[in-house]
C-alpha positions as CSV (number, residue, x, y, z in Angstrom):
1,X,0.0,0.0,0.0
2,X,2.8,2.2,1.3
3,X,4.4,1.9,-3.1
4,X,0.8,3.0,-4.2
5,X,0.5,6.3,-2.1
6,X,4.1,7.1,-2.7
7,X,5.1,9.6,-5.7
8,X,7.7,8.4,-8.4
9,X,11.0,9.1,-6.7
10,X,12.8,10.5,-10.3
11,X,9.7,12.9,-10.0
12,X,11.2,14.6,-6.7
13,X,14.8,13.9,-6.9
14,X,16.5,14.4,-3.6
15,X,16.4,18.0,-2.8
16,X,19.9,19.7,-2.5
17,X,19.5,21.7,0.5
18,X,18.2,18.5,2.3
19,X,22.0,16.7,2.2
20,X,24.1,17.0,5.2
21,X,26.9,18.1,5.5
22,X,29.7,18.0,2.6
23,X,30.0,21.1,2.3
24,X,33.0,21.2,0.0
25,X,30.8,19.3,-2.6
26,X,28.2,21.5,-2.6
27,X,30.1,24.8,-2.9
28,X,32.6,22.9,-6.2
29,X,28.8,22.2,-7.5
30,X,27.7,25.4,-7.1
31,X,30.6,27.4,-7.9
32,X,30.7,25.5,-11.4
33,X,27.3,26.3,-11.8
34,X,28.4,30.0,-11.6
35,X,31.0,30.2,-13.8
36,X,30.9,26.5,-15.7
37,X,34.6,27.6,-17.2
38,X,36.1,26.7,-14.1
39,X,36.2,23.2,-15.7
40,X,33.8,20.8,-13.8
41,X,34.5,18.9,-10.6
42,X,36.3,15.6,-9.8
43,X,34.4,14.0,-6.7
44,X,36.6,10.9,-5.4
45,X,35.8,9.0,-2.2
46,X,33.9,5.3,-1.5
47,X,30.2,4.7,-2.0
48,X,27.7,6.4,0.5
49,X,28.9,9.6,0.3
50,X,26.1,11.5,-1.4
51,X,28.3,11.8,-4.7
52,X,25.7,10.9,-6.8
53,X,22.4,12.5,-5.1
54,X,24.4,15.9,-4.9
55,X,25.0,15.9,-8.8
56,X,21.1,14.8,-9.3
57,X,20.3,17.4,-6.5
58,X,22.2,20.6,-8.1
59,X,20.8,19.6,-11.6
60,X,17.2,20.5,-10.1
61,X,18.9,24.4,-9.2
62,X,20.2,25.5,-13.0
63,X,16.8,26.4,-14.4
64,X,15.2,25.0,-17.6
65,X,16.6,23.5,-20.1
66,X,19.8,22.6,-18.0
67,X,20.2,19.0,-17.7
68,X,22.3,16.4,-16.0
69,X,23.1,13.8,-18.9
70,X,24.4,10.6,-17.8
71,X,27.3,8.8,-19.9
72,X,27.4,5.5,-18.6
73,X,30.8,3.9,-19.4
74,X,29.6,1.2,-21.5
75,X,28.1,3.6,-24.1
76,X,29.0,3.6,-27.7
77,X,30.7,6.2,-29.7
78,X,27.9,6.9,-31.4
79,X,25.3,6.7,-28.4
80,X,27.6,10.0,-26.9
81,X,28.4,12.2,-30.0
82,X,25.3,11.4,-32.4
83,X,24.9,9.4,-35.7
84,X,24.4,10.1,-39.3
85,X,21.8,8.1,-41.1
86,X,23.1,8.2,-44.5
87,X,20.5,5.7,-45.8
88,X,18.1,8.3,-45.5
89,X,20.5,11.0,-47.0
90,X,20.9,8.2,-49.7
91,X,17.2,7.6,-50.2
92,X,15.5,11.2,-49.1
93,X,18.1,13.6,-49.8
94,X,17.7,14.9,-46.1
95,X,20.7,15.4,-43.6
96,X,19.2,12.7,-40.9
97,X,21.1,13.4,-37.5
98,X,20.4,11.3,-34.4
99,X,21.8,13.8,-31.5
100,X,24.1,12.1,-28.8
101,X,24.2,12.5,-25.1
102,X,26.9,15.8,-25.7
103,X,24.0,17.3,-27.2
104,X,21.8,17.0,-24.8
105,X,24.3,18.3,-21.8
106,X,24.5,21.3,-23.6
107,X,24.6,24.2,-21.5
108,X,24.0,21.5,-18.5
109,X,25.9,18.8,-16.8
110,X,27.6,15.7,-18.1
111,X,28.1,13.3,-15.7
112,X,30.3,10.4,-15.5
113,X,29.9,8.2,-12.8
114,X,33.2,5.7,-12.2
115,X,34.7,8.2,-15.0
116,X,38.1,6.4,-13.6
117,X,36.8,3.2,-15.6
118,X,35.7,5.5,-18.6
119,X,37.6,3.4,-22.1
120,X,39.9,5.1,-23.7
121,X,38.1,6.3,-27.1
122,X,35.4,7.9,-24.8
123,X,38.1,9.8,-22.9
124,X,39.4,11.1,-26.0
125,X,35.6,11.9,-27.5
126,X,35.0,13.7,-23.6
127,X,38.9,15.7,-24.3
128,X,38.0,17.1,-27.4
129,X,34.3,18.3,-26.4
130,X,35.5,20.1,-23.6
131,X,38.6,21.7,-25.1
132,X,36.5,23.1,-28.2
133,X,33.1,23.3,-27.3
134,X,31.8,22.1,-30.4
135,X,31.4,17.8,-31.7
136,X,31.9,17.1,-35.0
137,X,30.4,13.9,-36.3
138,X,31.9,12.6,-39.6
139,X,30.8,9.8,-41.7
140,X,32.2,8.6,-45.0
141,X,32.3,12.5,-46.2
142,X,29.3,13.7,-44.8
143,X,29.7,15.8,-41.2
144,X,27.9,17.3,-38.8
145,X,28.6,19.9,-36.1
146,X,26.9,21.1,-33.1
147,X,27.4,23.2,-29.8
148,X,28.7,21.1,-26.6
149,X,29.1,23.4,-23.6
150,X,29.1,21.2,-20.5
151,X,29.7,21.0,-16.6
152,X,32.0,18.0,-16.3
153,X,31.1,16.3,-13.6
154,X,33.5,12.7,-12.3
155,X,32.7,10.4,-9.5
156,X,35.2,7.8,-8.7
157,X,36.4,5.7,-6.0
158,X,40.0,5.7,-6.2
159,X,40.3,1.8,-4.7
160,X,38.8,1.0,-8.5
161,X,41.8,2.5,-10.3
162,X,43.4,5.9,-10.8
163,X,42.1,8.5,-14.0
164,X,43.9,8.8,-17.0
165,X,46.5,11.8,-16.8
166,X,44.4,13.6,-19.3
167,X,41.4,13.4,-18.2
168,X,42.1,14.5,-15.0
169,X,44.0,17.5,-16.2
170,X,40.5,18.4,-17.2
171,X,39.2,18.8,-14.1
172,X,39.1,22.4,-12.5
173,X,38.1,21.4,-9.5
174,X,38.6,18.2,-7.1
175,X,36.6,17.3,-4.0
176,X,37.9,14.2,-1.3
177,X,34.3,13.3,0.1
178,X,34.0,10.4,3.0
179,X,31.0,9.6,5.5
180,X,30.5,11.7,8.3
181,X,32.3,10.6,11.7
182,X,29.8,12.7,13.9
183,X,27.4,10.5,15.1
184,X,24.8,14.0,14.8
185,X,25.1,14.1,11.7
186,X,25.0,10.6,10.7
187,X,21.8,10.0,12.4
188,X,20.2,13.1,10.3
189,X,21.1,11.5,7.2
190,X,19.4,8.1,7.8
191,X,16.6,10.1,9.3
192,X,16.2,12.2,5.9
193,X,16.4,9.6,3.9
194,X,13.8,7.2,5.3
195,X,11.3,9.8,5.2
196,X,12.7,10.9,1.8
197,X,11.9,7.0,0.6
198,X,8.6,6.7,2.9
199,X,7.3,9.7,0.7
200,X,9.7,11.7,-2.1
201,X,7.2,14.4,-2.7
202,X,6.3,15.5,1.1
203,X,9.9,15.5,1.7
204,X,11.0,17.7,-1.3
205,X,8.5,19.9,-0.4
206,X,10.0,20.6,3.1
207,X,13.1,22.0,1.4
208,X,11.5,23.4,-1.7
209,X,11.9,27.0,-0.3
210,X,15.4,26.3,0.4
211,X,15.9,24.8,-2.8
212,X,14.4,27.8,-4.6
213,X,16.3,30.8,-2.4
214,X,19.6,28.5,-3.4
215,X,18.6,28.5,-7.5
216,X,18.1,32.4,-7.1
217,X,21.1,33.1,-5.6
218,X,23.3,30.8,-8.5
219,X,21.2,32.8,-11.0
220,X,22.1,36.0,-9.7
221,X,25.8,35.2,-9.5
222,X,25.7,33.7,-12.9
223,X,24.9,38.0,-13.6
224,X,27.3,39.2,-11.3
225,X,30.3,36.9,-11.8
226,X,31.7,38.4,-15.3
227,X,31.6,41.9,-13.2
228,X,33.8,40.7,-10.6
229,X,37.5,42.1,-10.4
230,X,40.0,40.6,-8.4
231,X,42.8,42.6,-7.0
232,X,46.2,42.3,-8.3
233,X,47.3,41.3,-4.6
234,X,44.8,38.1,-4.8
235,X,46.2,37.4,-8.1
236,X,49.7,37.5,-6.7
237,X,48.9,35.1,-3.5
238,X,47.1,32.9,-6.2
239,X,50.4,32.8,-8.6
240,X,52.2,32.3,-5.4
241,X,50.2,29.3,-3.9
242,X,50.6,27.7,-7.2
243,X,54.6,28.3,-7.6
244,X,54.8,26.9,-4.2
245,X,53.0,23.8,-5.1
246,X,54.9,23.3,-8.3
247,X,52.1,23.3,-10.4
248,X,52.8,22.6,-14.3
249,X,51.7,25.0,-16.5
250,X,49.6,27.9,-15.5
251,X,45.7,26.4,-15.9
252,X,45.6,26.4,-12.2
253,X,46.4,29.6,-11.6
254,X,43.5,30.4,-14.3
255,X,41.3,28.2,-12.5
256,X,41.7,29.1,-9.0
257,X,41.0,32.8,-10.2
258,X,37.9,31.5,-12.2
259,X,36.8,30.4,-8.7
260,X,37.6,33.2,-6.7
261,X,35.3,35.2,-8.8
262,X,32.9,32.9,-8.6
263,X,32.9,32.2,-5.3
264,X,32.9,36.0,-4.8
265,X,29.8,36.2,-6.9
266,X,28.5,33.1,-5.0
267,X,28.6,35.2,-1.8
């Protein structure tokens, strides 16, 4: 009886102001939702740790047509870029295009889940989206091109294998998560998410106002963030921090600054 009275959980995913704790998750989310060239978010720690539901939960927060877009690891090439029918070019005359799941995330999130175990010919499909923006479909002479603007988001637990080098590179932003050794805190999240199972759409109401104040305030900082300067003293302690950690290259320092402003914005 309990299934019948209960709403679809997909319906009400888990709201984001409802998870505890994690706090450096959230902000990486929401800073990337700011300013999305800060290059996405690596999240690496052990199942359990809200990885996954804080992905789903800040998806709900970007506003319409944002979407979190799954690539599951098993997908094919042409499953993630987009195919060309060219049987119906053949026959019709028409440029047939079957988007892929890079279409869909634009102007979203793409979200890898074990992006550790991603194959290698996705990784390099994933390297070339994010560095140009644009996929480019080609079959036997006939092409196809179309804006891919995404969020990268990873999830791994690094026990299952480390990421490929360049892949990770891609990364602006990484996040350590683990369960909560307060025993406060880890009662409050069994208690939310037994009533969050007994009924989705009660529960995602109780945080709806939350939820909506937080989507608001991203909006407005997605306004604001282009307007923010940052001081030539912060840019020195940034170009400092990063000589000191002997970082290669100077993305970081780009990318810490990206996140500054946004994070400025943010607040």
């Amino acid at each position: 009886m309990a299934e019948e009275l209960t709403a679809p959980v997909d319906l009400y995913p888990f709201p984001f102001s409802a998870i505890v704790g994690q706090e450096q998750l959230k902000l990486a989310l929401i800073l990337n939702a700011i300013a999305p060239g800060i290059g996405g978010v690596l999240i690496r720690g052990e199942k359990g740790t809200a990885k996954s539901t804080a992905v789903r939960a800040v998806g709900a927060l970007l506003g319409d047509g944002a979407a979190v877009v799954d690539l599951p690891i098993g997908a094919t090439e042409d499953r993630v870029i987009g195919s060309i029918d060219l049987q119906k070019i053949l026959s019709d005359g028409e440029k047939a295009f079957t988007p892929g799941l890079l279409a869909r995330a634009h102007e979203g999130v793409l979200y890898v889940d074990e992006v550790n175990l991603l194959p290698d010919h996705l990784v390099d499909v994933l390297l070339d989206a994010a560095a140009m923006g644009r996929v480019v479909v080609e079959r036997d002479g006939i092409s196809h091109s179309y804006a891919s603007r995404f969020v990268l988001v990873g999830t791994m637990n690094p026990e299952e294998g480390e990421l490929r080098p360049q892949l990770l590179d891609r990364f602006g932003l990484a996040v350590d998560v683990a369960a909560p050794r307060d025993i406060d805190a880890r009662t409050a999240v069994i208690e939310r998410r037994m009533a969050y199972d007994a009924d989705p759409e009660a529960f995602a109401a109780q945080y709806r106002s939350a939820d909506d104040d937080a989507a608001a305030r991203i909006a407005a900082a997605r306004t604001q963030v282009a307007s923010v300067q940052l001081s030539s003293r912060i840019l020195r302690q940034i170009a400092a921090l990063c000589a000191e950690l002997d970082v290669d290259g100077l993305r970081g320092d780009i990318v810490v600054a990206r996140a500054a402003r946004a994070h400025a914005a943010w607040r």
